[in-house]
N, C-alpha and C positions, 0 to 999 in steps of 0.2 A: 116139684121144682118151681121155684117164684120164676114170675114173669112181666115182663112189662110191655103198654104197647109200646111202638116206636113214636107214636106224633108225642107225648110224653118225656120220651128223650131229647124229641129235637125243642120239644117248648122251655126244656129245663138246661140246656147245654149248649153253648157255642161252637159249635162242630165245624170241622174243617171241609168235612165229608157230609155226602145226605145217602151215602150208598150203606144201609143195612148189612149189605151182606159184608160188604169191605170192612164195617166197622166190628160184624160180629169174629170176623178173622185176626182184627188186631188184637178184640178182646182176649180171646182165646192166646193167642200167643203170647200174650202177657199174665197166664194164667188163670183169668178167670173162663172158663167153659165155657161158651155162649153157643147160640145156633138161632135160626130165625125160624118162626113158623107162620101161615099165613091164618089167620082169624076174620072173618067176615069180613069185613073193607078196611081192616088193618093187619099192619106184620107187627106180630109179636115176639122180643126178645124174651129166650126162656134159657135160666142158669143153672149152672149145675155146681151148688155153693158147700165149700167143706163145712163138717160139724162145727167147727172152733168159730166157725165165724158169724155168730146169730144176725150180728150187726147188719148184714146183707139179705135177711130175710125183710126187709121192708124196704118200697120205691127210692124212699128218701138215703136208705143208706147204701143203693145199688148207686143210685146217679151219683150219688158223692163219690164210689169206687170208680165209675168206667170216668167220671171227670180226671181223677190222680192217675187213671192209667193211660189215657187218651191226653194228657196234659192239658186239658180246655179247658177254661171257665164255665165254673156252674152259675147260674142264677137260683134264687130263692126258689126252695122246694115247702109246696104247702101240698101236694099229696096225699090223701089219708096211708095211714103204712098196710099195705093191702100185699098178701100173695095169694095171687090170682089164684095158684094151682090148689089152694088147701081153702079159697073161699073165707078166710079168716081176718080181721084185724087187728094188728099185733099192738099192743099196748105197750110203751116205754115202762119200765119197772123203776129206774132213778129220777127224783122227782129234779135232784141237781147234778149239775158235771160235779166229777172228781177231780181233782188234782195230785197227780204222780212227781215226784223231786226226781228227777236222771240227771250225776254227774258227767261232765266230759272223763275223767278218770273210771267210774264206773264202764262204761263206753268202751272206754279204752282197755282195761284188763278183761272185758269180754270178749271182746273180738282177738287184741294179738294186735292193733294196731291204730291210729289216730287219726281222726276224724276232725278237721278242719273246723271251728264255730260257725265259716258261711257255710259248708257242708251240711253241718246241722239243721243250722236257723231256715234254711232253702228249704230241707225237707218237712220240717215243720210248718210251714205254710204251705207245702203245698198238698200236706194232709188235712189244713184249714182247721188245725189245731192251738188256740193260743196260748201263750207262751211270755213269761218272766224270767230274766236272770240275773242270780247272782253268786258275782264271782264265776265259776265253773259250774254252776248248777243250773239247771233248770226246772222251775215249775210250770208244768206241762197242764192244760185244763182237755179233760178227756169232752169228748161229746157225749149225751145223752145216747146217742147210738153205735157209740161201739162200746158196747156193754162187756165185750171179750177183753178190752187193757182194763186191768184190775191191779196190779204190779209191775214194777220197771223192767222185770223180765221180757214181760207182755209189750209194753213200751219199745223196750230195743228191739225187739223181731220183727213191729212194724217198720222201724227207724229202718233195718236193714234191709227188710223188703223192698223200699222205696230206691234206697241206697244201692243193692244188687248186691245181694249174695258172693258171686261170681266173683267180685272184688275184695272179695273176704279171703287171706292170706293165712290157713292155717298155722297155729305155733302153741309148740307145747312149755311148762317150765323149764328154764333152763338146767342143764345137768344132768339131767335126766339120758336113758338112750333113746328113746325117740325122741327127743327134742334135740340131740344131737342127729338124728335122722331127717327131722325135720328141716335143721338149720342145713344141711346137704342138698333137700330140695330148694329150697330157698336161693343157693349158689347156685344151681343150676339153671333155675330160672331166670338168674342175675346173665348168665352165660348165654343164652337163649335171648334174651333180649337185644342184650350185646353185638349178637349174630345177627339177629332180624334188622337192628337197627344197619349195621355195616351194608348187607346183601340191599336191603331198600334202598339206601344211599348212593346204590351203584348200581342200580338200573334194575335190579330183578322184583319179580313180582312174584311175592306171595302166593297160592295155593290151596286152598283144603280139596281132599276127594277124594271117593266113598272110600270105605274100607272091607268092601265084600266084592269079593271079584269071579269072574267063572271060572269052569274047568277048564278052560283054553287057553288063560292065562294066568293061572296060581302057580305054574312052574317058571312062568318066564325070569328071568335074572334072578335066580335063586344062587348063591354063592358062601357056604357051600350046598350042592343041592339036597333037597328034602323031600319028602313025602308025605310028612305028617300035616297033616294042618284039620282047624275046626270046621268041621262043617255042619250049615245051619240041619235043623230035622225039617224045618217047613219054609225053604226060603220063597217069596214071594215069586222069583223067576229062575230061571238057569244064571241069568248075567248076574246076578248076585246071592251065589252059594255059597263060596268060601270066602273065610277070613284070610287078608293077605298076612305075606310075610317080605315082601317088596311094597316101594310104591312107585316104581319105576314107568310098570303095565301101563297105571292110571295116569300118570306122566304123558304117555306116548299117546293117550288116549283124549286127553286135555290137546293138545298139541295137533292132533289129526281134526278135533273138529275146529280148531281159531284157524288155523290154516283152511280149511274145505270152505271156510267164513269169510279168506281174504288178510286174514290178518295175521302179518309175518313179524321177522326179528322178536321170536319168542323168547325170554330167559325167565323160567318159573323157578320157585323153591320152597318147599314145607318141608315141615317139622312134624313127623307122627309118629307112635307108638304101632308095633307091631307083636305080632305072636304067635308062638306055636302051644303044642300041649304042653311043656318041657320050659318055653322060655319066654320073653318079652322082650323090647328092643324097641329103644327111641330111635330115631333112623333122621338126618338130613338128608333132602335127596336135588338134586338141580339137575334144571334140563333144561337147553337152550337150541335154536335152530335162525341161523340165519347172519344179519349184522349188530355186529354190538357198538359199532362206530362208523358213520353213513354221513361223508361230508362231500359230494360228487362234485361240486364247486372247487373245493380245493384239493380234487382229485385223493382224496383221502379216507378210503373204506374200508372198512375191518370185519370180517368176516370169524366167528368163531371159530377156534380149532381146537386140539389136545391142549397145546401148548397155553390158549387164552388163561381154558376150564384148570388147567393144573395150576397157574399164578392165583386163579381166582382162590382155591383151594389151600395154597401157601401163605396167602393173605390172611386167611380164616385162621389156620392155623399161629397165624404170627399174633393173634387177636390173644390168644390163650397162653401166649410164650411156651408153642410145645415145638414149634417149627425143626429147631436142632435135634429132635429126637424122630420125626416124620422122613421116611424113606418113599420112595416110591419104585418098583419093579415091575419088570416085565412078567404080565400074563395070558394065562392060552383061558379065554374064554368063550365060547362056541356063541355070546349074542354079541360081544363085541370084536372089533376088527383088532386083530394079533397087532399090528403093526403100530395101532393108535390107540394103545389103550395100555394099564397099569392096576399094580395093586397095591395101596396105600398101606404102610405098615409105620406102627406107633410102636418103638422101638423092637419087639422082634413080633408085635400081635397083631395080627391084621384087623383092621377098623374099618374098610371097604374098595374102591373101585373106581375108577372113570374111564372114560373112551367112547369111539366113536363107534355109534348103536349098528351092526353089522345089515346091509342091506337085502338081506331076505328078513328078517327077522325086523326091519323099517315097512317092508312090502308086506309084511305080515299087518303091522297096522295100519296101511294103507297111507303110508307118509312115503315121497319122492325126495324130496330135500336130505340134506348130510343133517344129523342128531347127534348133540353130545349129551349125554349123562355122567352123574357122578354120585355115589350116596357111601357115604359116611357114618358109623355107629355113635351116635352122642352118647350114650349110656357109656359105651370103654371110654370114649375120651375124659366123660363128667367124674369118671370111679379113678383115673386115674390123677386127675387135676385134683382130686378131693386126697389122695393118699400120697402124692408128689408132689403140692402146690410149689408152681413158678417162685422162685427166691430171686430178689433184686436187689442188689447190689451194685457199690460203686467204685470207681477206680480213677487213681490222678491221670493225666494226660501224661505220655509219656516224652520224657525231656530232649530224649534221642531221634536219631532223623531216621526216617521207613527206609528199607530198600524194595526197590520195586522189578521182580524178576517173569519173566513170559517163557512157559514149555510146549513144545508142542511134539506132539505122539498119533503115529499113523497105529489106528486101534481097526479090530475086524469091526463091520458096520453094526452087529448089535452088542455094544457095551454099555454095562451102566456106569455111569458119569460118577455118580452115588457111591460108588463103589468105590473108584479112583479118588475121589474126591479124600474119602475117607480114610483111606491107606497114604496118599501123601501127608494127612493131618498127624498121624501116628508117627510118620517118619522124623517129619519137621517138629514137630513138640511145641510147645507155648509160644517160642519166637515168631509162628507163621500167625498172623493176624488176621488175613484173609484169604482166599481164595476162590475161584468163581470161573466159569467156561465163557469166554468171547468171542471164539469162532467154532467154528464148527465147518468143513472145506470137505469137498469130494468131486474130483473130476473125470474124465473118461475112463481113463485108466485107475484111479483108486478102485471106480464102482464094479470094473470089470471082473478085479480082485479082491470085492469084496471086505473093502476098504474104505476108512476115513483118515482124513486130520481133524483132532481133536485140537484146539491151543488153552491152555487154563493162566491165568494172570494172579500169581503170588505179590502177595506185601509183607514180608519180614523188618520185625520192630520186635526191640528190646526196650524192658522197663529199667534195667539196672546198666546198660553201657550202650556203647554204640559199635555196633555188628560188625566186622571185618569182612572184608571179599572173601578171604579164605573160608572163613567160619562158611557161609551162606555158597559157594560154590561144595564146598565138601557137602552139607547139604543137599543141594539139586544133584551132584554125584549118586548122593545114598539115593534120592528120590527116582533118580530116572532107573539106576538099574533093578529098583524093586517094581517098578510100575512095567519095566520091560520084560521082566521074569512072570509075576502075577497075572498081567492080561492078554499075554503074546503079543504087546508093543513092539515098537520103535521110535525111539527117539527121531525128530524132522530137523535136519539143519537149517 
């Protein structure tokens, strides 16, 4: 393994740092291996350099690596090119640089995507490689020491190295069926962004966390429950044995320690892929605890509830135009509370869950505060947006004046609204344009029986005339007595 001392490094480089070991940890996590060893009255940097890359087997062309990885200015290296561990000096074989022609077009049809000329010209300096151009081309002048660029192939994989992989956006020919697989991830990623951008912009904070959880909580909020799951042959602990199939646990778990830390009005959210033997699943998951609006001056504090997490939820969904197709019902889930919780359904499929985390099952992780969760299948929703794409369209304003009518129905106290909603649309037909629940009333007497008033607010408009009393009463006729038959109503005078 070549080596070098450290006084070497710091004679040849402008360093931020003078801490060895801090610097050999950056190196490393920028890929090149390093580790420090101590040598008689110096610490010795020792590499551990791939085959490909000879260029790195001599002082002169390490420090020019850890300068591009460390972004600090090198000073002139007059070094003999020595590795210490083989006792040898390595002799340059090219008496001159080369020079390699790479198009921005070239560039471009190998990656799948364009690269800016400051993008370029940036990373070319600061491989302290120089550089001509003309037109779109460039004549690139290789060093004597990196003997490994021999072709523009060689060229571009340094180019991206510098550039970051990571940002490289796979894409196949077009036409093809994986490149029409490809273009699907592509959309989805565009959806995903979409999302992160919305949730950031409104207060929630981002997320990552681990994805191997223990036996004590690989069952938690499994929906519907399971059994199956990966488990590692040699996991380093018991806390991290199985691969999840929520990420809810880790949620609760993030949450117990900012709070044990002091620090409240939590609202997180990731985005991660999960899995069984059987299946995969990108999953959205949010978890919040506390206020999400703290104005005590102007007596003004908003504390999360169902109701916040379900508009937040309808909002998301409004992002993708699937909102008129998104249901939401009542469910019996043994970790959330019956009363404050729901199951999210994308036309008849269920896509996931929210509600308020039931408090043995909070006491379980060691949180006292009210919890809401909510997570979501991105994958059904992405499969379905790709095979239903939202259609937009337009339509004139209509010439005719609205009528604006108000019902109100004493319903038993658990109904869904959803439901009603949906059966007065059917009744009414195209003329009904909107409607929506305004009040919502229950007093001594309702509650004792078991009982609400519901009020819903109709606006009936016609595109082709203007609607008559009659027309729009025989309506609200047909509506009430089907809504009083259907839910065991009653109409409220």
């Amino acid at each position: 393994m070549p080596s070098i001392p450290w006084k070497y490094i710091k004679e040849h480089l402008l360093l931020s740092t003078i801490n060895p070991k801090e610097i050999a940890e950056k190196l490393t996590y920028y890929g090149l291996e390093t580790k420090t060893i101590q040598k008689e009255n110096d610490v010795y940097f020792e590499f551990d350099i791939l085959p490909n890359r000879s260029d790195l087997t001599t002082w002169q062309g390490l420090v020019q690596e850890i300068g591009i990885l460390l972004n600090c200015q090198v000073k002139q290296v007059n070094s003999p090119a020595v590795n210490e561990s083989q006792g040898k000096t390595h002799q340059k074989t090219r008496k001159t640089p080369s020079i390699i022609a790479i198009s921005q077009g070239f560039i471009t049809q190998k990656t799948g995507q364009t690269l800016s000329e400051q993008t370029i010209e940036k990373i070319w300096q600061q491989l302290k490689f120089s550089y001509q151009k003309e037109r779109d081309i460039y004549q690139v002048q290789i060093p004597l020491s990196r003997s490994d660029i021999t072709n523009p192939e060689d060229l571009l994989e340094e180019l991206l190295r510098i550039y970051d992989y990571n940002k490289i956006i796979g894409s196949l020919p077009a036409g093809s069926p994986a490149a029409i697989s490809n273009s699907k991830k592509e959309q989805d990623e565009k959806q995903k962004r979409i999302l992160r951008t919305y949730l950031t912009n409104h207060g929630w904070q981002e997320i990552i966390t681990y994805s191997l959880v223990s036996s004590a909580m690989k069952n938690d909020f499994l929906f519907p429950a399971s059994d199956e799951f990966y488990q590692l042959l040699k996991p380093k602990n018991e806390y991290h044995e199985y691969y999840r199939q929520t990420l809810i646990p880790s949620h609760l778990k993030t949450l117990k320690y900012n709070l044990a830390h002091e620090n409240r009005d939590l609202f997180f959210f990731e985005i991660s892929t999960v899995a069984g033997p059987f299946y995969q699943e990108e999953l959205l998951v949010l978890s919040g605890v506390g206020k999400f609006f703290n104005q005590p001056l102007h007596k003004s504090v908003r504390t999360i509830d169902f109701y916040w997490l379900k508009g937040t939820l309808e909002n998301i969904f409004e992002l993708w135009q699937i909102g008129a197709e998104i249901s939401f019902t009542p469910i019996s889930f043994n970790y959330l509370y019956s009363s404050q919780s729901a199951e999210i359904l994308l036309g008849s499929k269920r896509i996931g869950f929210l509600g308020r985390i039931h408090p043995q099952i909070a006491q379980k992780y060691q949180i006292s505060e009210e919890v809401f969760v909510a997570q979501i299948s991105l994958s059904q929703i992405f499969d379905y947006l790709c095979d239903s794409p939202p259609q937009i369209f337009y339509q004139p304003v209509a010439n005719f004046p609205p009528s604006r009518k108000d019902l109100s129905f004493i319903f038993p106290t658990r109904i869904n609204y959803n439901e009603v909603i949906k059966e007065i649309k059917e009744i009414a037909g195209r003329d009904l344009q909107e409607i929506k629940v305004f009040d919502v009333y229950q007093n001594a007497e309702l509650r004792n029986n078991e009982k609400k008033s519901v009020s819903f607010h109709l606006i009936f408009q016609s595109a082709s005339q203007t609607l008559q009393n009659k027309e729009i009463e025989k309506t609200l006729q047909d509506i009430i007595e089907k809504v009083e038959k259907s839910f065991s109503a009653k109409i409220r005078g």
